[in-house]
PDB file of N, H, CA, C and O in Angstrom:
ATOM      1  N   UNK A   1     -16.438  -1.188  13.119  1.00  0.00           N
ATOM      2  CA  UNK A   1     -15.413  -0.471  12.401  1.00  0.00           C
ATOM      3  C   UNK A   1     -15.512  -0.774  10.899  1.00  0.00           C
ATOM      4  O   UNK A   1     -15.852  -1.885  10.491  1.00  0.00           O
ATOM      5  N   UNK A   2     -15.144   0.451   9.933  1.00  0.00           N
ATOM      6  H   UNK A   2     -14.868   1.354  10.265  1.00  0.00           H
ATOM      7  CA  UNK A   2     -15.449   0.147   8.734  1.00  0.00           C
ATOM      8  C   UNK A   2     -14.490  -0.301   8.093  1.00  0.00           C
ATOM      9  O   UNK A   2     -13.550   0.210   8.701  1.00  0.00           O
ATOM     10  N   UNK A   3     -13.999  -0.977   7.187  1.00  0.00           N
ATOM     11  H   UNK A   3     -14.763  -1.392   6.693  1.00  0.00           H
ATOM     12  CA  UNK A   3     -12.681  -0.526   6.389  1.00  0.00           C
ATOM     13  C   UNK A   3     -12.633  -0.453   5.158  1.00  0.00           C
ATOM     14  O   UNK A   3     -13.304  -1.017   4.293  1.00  0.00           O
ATOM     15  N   UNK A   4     -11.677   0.383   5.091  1.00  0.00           N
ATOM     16  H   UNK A   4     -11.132   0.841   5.794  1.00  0.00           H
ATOM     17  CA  UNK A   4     -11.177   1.328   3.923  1.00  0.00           C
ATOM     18  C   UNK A   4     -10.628   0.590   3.100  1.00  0.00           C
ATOM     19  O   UNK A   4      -9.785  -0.206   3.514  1.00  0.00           O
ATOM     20  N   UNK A   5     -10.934   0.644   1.770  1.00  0.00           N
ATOM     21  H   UNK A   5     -11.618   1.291   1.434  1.00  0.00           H
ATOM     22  CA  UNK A   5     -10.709   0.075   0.747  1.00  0.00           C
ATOM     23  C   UNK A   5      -9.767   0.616  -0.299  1.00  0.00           C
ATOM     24  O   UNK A   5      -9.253   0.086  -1.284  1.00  0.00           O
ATOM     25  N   UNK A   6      -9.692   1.889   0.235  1.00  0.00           N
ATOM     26  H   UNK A   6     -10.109   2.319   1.036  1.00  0.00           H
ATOM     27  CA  UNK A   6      -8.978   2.867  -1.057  1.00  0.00           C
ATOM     28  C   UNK A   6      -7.946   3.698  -0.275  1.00  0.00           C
ATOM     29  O   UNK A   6      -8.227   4.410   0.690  1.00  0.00           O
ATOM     30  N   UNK A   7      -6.408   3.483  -0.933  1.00  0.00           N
ATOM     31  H   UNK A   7      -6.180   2.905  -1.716  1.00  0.00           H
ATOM     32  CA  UNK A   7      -5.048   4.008  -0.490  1.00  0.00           C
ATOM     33  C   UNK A   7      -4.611   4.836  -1.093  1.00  0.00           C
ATOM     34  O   UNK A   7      -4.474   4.429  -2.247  1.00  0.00           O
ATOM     35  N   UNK A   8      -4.093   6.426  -0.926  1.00  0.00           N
ATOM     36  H   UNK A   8      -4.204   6.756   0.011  1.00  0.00           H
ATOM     37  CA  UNK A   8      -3.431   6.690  -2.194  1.00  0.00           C
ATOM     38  C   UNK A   8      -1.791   6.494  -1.578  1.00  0.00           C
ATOM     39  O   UNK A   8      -1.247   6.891  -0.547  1.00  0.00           O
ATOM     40  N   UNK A   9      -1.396   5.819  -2.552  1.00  0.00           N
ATOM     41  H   UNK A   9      -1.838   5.496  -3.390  1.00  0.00           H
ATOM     42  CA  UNK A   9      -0.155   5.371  -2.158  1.00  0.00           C
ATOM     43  C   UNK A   9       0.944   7.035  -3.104  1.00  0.00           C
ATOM     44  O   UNK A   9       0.708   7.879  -3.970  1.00  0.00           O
ATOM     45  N   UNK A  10       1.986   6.689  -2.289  1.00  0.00           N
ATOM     46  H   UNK A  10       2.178   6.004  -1.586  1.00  0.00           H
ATOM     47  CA  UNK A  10       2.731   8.564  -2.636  1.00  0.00           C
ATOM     48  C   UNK A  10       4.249   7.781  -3.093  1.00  0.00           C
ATOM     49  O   UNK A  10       4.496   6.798  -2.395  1.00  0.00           O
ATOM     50  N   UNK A  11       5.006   8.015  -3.885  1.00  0.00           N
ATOM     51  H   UNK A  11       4.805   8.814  -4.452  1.00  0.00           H
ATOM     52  CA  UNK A  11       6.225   7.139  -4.335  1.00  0.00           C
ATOM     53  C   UNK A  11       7.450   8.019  -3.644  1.00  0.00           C
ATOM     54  O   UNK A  11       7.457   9.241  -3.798  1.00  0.00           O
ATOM     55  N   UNK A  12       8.306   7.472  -3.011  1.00  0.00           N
ATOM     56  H   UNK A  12       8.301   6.480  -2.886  1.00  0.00           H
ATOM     57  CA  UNK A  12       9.212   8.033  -2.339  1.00  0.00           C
ATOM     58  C   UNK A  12      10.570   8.473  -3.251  1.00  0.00           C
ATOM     59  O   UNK A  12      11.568   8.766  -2.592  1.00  0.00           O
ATOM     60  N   UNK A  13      10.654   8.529  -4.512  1.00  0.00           N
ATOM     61  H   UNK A  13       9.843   8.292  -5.047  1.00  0.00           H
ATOM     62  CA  UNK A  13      11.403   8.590  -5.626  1.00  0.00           C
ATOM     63  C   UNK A  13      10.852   9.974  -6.183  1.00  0.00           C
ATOM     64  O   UNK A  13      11.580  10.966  -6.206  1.00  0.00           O
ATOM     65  N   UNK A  14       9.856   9.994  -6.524  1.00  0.00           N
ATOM     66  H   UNK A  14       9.264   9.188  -6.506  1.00  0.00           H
ATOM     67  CA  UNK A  14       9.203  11.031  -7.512  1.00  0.00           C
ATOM     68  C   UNK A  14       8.323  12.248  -6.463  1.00  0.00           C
ATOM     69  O   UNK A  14       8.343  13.478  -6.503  1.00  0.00           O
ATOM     70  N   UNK A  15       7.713  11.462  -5.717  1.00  0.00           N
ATOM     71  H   UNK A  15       7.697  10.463  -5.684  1.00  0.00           H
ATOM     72  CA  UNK A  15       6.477  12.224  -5.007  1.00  0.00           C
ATOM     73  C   UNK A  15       5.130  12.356  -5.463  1.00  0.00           C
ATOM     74  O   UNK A  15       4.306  13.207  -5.127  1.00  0.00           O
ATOM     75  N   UNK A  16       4.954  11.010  -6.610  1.00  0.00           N
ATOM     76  H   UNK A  16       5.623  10.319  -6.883  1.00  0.00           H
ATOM     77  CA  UNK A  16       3.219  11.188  -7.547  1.00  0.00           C
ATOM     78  C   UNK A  16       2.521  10.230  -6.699  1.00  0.00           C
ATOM     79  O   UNK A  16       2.748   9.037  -6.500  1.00  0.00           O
ATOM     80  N   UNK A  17       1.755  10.894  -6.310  1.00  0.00           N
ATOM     81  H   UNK A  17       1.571  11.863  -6.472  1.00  0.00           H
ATOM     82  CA  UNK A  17       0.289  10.143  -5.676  1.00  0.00           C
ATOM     83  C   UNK A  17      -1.115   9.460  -6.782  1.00  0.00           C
ATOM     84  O   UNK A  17      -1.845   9.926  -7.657  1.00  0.00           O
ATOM     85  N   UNK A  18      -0.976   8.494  -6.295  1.00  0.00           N
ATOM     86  H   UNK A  18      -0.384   8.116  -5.584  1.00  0.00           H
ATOM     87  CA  UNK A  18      -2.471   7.870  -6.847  1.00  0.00           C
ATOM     88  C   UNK A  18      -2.962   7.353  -6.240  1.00  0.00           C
ATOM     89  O   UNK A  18      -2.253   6.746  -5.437  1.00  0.00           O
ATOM     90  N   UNK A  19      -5.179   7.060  -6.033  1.00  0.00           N
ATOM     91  H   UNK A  19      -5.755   7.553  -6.685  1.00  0.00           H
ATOM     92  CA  UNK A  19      -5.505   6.803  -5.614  1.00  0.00           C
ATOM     93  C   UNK A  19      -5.970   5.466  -5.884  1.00  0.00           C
ATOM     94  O   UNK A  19      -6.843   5.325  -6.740  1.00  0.00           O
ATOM     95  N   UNK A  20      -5.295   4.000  -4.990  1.00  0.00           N
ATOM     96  H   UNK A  20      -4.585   4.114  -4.295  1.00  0.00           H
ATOM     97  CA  UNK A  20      -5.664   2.463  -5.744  1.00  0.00           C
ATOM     98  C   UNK A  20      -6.776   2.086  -4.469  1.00  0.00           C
ATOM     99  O   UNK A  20      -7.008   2.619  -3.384  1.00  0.00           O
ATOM    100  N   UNK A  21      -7.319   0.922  -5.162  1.00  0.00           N
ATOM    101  H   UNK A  21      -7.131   0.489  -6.043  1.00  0.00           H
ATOM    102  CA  UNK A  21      -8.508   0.134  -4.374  1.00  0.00           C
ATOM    103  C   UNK A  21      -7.324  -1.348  -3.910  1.00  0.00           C
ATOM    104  O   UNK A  21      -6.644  -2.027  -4.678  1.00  0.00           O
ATOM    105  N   UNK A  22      -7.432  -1.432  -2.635  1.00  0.00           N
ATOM    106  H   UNK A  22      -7.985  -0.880  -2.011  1.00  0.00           H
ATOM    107  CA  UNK A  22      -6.948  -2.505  -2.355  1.00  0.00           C
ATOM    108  C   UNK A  22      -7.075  -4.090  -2.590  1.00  0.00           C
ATOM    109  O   UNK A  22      -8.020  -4.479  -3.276  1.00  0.00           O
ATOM    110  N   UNK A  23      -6.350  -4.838  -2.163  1.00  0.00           N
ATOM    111  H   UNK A  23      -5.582  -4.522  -1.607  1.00  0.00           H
ATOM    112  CA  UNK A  23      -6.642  -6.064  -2.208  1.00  0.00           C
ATOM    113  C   UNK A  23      -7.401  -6.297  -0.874  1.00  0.00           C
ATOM    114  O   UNK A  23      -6.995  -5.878   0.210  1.00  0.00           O
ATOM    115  N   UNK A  24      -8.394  -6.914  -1.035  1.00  0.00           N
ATOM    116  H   UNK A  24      -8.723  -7.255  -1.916  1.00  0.00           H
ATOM    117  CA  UNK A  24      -8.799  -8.011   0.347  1.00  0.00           C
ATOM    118  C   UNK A  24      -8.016  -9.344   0.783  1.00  0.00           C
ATOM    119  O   UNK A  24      -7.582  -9.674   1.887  1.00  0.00           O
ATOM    120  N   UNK A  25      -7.991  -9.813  -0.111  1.00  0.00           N
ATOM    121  H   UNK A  25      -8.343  -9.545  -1.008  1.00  0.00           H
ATOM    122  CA  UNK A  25      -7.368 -11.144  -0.027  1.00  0.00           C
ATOM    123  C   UNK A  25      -6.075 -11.634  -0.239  1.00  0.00           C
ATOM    124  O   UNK A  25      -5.751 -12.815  -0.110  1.00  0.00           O
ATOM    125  N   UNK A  26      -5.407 -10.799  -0.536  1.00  0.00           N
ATOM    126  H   UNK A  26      -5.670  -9.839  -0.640  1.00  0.00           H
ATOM    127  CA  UNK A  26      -3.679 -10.547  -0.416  1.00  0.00           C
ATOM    128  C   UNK A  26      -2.903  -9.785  -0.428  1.00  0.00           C
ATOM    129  O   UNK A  26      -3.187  -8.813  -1.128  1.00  0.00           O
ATOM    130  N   UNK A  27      -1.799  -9.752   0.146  1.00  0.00           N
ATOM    131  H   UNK A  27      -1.569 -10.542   0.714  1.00  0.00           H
ATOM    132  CA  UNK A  27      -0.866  -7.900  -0.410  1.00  0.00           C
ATOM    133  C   UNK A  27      -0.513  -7.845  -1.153  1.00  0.00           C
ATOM    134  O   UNK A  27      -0.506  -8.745  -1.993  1.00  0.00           O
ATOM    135  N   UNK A  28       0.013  -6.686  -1.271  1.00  0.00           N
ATOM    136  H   UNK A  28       0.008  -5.955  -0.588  1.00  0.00           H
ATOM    137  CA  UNK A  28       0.533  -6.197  -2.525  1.00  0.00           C
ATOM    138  C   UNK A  28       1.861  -6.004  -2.131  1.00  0.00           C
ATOM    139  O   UNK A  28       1.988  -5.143  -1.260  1.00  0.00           O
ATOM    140  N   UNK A  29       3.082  -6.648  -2.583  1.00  0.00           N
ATOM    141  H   UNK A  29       2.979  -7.347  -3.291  1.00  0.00           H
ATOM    142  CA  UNK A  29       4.406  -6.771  -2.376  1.00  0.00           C
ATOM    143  C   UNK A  29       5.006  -5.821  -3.294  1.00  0.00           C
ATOM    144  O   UNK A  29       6.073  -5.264  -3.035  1.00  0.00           O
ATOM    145  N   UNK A  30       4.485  -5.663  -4.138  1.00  0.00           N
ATOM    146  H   UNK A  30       3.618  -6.116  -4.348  1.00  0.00           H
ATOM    147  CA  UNK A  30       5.367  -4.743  -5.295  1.00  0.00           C
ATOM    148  C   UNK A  30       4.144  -3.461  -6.001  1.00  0.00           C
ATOM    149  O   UNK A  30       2.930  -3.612  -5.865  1.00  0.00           O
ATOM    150  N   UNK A  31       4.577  -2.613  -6.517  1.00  0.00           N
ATOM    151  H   UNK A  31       5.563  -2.490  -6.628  1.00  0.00           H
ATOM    152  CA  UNK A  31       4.192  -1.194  -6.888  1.00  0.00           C
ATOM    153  C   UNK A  31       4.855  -0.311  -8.141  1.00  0.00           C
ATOM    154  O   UNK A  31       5.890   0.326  -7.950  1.00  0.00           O
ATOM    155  N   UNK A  32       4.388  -0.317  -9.044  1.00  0.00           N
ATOM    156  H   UNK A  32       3.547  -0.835  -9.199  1.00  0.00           H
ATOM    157  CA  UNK A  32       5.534   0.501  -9.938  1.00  0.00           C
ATOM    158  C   UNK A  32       4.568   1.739  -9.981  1.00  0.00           C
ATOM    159  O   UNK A  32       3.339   1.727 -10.055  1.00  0.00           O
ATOM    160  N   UNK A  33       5.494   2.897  -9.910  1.00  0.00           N
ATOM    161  H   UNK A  33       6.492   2.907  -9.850  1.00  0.00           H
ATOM    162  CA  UNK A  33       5.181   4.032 -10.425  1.00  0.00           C
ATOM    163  C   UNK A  33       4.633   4.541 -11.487  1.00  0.00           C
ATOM    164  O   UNK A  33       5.401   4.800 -12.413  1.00  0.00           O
ATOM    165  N   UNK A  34       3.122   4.838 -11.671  1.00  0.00           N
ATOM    166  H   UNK A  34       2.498   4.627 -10.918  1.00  0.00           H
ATOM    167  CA  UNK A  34       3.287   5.169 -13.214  1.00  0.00           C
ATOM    168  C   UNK A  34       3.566   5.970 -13.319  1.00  0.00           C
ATOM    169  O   UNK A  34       2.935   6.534 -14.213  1.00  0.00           O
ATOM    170  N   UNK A  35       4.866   7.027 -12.532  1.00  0.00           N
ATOM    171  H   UNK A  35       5.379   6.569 -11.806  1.00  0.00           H
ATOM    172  CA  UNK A  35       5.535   8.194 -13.371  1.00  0.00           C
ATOM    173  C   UNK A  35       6.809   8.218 -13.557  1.00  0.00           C
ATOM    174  O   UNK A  35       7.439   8.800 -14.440  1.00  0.00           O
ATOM    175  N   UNK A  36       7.327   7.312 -12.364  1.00  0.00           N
ATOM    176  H   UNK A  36       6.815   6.839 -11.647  1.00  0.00           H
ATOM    177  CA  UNK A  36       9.166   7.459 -12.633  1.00  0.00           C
ATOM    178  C   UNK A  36       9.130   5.727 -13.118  1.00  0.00           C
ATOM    179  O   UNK A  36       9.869   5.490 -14.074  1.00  0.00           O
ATOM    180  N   UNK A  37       8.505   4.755 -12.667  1.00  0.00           N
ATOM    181  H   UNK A  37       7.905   4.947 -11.891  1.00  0.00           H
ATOM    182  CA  UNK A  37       8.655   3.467 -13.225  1.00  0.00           C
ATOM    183  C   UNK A  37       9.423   2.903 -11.987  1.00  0.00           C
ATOM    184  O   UNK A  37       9.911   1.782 -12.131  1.00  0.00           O
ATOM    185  N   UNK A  38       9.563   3.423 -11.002  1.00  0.00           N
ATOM    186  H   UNK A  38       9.166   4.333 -10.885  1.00  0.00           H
ATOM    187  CA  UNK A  38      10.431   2.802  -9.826  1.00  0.00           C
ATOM    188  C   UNK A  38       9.074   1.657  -8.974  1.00  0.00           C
ATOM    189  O   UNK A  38       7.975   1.713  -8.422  1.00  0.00           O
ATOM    190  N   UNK A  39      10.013   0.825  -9.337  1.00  0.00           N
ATOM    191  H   UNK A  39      10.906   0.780  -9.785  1.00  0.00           H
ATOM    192  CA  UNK A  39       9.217  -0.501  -8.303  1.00  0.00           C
ATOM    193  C   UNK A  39       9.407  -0.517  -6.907  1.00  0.00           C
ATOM    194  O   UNK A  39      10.521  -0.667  -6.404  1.00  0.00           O
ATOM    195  N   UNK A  40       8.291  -0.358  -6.210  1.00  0.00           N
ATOM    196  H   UNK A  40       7.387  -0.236  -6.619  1.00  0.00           H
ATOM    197  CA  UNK A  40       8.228  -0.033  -4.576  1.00  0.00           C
ATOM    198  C   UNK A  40       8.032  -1.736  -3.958  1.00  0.00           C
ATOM    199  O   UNK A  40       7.338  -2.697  -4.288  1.00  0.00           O
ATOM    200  N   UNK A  41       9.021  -1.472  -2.936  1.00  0.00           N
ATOM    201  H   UNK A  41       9.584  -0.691  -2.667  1.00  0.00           H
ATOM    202  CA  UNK A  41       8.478  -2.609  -2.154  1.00  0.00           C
ATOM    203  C   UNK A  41       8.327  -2.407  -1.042  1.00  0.00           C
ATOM    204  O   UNK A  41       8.593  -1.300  -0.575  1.00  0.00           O
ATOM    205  N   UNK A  42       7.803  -3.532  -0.199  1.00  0.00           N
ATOM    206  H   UNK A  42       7.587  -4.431  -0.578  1.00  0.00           H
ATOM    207  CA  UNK A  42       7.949  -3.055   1.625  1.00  0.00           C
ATOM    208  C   UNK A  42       8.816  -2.460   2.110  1.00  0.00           C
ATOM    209  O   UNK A  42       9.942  -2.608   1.635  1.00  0.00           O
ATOM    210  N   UNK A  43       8.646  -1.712   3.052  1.00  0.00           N
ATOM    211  H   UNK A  43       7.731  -1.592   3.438  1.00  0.00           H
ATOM    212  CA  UNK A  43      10.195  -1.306   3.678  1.00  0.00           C
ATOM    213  C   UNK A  43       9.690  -2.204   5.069  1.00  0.00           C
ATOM    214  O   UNK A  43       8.519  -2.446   5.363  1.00  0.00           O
ATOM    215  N   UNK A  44      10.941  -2.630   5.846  1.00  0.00           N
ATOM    216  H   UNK A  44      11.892  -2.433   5.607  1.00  0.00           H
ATOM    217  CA  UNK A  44      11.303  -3.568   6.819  1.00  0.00           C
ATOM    218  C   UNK A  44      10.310  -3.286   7.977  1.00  0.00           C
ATOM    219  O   UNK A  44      10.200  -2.175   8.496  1.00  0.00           O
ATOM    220  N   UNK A  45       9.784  -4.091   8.245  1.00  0.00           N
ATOM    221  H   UNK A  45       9.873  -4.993   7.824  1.00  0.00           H
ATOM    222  CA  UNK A  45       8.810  -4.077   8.914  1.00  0.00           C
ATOM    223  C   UNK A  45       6.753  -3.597   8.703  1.00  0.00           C
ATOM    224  O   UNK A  45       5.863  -3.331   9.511  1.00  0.00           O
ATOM    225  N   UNK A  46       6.825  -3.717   7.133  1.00  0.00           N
ATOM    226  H   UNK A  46       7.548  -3.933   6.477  1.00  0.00           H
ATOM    227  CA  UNK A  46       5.788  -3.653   6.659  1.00  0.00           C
ATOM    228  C   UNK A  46       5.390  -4.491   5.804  1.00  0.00           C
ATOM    229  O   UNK A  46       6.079  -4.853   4.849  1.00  0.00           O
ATOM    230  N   UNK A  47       4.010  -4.973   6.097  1.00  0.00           N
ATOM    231  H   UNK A  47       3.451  -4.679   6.872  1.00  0.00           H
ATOM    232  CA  UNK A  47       3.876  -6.492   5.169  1.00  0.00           C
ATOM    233  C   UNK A  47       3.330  -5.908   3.462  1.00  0.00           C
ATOM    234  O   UNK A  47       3.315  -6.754   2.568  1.00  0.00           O
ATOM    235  N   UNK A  48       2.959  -4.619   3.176  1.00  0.00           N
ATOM    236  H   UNK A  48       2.972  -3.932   3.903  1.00  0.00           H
ATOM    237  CA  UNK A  48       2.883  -4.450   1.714  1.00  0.00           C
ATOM    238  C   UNK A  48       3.303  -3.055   1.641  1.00  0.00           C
ATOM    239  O   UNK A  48       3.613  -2.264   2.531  1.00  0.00           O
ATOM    240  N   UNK A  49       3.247  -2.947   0.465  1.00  0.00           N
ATOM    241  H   UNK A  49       2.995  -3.590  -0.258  1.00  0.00           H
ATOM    242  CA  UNK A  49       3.292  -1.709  -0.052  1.00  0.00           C
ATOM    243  C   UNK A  49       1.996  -0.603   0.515  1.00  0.00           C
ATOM    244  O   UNK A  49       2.457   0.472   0.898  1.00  0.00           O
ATOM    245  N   UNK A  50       0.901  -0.690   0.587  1.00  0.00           N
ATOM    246  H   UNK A  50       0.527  -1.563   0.275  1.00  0.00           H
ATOM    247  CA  UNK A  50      -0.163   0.131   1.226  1.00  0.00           C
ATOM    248  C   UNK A  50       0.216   0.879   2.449  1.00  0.00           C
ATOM    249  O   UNK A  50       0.008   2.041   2.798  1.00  0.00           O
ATOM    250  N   UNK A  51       1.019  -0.420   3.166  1.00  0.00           N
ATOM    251  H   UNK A  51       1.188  -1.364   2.882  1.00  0.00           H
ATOM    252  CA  UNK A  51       1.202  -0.072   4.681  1.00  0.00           C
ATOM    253  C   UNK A  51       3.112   1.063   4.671  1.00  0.00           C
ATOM    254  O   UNK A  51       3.508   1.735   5.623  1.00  0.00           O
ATOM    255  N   UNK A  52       3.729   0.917   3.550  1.00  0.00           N
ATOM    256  H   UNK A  52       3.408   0.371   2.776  1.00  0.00           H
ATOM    257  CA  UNK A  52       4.596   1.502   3.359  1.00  0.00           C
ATOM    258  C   UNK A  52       4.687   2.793   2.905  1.00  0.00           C
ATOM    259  O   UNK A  52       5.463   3.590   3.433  1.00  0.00           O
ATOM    260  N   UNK A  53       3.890   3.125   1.867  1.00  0.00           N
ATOM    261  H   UNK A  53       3.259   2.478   1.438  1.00  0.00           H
ATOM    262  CA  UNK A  53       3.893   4.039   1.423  1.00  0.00           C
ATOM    263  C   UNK A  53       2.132   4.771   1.019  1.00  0.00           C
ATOM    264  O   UNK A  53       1.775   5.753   0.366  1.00  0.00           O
ATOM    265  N   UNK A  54       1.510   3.879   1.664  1.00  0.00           N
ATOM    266  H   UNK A  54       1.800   3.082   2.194  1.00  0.00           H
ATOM    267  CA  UNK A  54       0.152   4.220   1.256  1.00  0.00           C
ATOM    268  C   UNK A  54      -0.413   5.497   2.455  1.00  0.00           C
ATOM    269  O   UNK A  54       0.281   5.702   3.451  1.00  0.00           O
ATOM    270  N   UNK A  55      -1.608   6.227   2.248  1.00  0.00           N
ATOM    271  H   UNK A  55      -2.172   6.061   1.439  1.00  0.00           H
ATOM    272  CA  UNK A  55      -2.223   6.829   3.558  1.00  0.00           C
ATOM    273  C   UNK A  55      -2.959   6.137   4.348  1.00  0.00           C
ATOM    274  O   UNK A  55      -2.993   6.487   5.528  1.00  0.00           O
ATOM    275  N   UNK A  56      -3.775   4.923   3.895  1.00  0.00           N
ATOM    276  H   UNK A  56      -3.747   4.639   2.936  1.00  0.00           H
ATOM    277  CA  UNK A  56      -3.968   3.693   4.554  1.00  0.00           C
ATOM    278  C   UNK A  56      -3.377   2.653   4.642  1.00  0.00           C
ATOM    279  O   UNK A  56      -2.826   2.108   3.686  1.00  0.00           O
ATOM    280  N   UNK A  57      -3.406   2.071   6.188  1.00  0.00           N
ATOM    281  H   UNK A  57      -3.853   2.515   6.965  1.00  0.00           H
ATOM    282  CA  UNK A  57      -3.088   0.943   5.681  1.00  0.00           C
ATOM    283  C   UNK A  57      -3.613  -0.484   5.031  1.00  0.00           C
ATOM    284  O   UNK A  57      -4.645  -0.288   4.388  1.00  0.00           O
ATOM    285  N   UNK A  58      -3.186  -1.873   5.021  1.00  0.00           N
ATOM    286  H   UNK A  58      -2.348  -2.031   5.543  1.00  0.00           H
ATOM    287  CA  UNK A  58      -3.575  -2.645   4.238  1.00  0.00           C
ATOM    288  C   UNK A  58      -5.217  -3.246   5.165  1.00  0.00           C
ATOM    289  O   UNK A  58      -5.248  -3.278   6.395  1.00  0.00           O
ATOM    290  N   UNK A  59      -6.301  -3.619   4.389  1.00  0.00           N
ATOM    291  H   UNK A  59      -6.276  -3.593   3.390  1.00  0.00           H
ATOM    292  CA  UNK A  59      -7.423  -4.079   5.207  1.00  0.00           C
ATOM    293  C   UNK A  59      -6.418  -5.137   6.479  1.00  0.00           C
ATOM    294  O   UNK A  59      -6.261  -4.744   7.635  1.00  0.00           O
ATOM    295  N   UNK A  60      -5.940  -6.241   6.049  1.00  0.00           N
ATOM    296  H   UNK A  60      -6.068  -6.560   5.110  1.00  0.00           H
ATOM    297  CA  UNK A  60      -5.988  -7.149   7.517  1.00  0.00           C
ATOM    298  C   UNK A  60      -5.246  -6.409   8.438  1.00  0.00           C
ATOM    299  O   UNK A  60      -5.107  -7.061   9.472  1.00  0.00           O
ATOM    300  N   UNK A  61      -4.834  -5.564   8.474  1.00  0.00           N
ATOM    301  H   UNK A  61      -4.946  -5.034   7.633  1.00  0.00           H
ATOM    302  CA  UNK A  61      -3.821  -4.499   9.507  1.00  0.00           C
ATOM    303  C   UNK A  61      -5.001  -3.499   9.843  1.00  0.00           C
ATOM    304  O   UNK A  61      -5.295  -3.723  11.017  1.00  0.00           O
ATOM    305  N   UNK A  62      -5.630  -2.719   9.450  1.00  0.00           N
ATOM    306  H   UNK A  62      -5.391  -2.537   8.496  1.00  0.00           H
ATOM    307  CA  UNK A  62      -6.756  -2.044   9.537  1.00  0.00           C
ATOM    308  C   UNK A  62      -7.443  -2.887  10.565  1.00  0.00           C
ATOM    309  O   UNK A  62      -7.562  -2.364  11.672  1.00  0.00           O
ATOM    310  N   UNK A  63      -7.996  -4.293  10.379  1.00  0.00           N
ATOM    311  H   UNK A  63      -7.899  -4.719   9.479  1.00  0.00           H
ATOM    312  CA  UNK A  63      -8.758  -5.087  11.085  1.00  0.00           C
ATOM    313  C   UNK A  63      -8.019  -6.222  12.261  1.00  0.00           C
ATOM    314  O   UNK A  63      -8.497  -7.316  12.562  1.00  0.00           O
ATOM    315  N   UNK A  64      -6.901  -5.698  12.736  1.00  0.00           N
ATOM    316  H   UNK A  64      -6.513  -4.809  12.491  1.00  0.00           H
ATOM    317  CA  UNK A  64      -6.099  -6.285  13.482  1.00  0.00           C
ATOM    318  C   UNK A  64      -5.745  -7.861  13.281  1.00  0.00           C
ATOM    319  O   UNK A  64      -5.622  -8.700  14.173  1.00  0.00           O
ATOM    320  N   UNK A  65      -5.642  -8.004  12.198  1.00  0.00           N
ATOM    321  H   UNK A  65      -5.742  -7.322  11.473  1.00  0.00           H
ATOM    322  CA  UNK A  65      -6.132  -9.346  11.863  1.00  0.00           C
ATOM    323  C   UNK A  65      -4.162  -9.963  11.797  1.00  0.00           C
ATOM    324  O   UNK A  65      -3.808 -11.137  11.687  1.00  0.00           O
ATOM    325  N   UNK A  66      -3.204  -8.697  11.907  1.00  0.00           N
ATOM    326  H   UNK A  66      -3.492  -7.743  11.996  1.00  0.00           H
ATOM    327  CA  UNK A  66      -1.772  -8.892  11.015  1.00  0.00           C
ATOM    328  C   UNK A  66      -1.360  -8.767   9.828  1.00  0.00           C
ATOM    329  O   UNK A  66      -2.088  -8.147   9.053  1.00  0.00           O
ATOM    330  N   UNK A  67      -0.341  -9.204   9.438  1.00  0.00           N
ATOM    331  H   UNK A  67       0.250  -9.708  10.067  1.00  0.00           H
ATOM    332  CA  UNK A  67       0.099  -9.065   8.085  1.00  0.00           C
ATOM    333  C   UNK A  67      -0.703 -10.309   7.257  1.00  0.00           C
ATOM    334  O   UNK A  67      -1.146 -11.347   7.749  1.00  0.00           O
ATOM    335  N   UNK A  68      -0.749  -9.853   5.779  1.00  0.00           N
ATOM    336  H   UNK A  68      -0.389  -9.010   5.379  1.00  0.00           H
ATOM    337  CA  UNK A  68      -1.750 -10.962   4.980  1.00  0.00           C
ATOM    338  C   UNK A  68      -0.563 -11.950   5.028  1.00  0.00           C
ATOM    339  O   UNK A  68      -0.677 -13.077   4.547  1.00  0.00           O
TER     340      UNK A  68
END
């Protein structure tokens, strides 16, 4: 299995998509918008932002590995 390195995460405030390269080695807990400036965080039951609002999710979830 391969994994995906690249999320476009979509902001639930505005609706602007961008396409980011993930972390390997840790999550990403926080997210600001670069269009409305709204800081994203997990929603309950997701260990980052990728897995919240991204189209992928985060590599160690991808690789059954759990939350980083």
């Amino acid at each position: 299995m391969v994994t995906i390195l690249e999320s476009k995460i979509t902001c639930p405030n505005c609706g602007h998509e961008k396409k980011e390269d993930m972390p390997t080695n840790a999550c990403q807990f926080f997210y600001e918008c670069e269009n409305c400036k709204q800081v994203l965080k997990p929603t309950e039951g997701d260990c980052c932002v990728y897995c919240s609002y991204g189209n992928v999710p985060c590599p160690p979830i991808q690789e059954d590995k759990g939350c980083c």
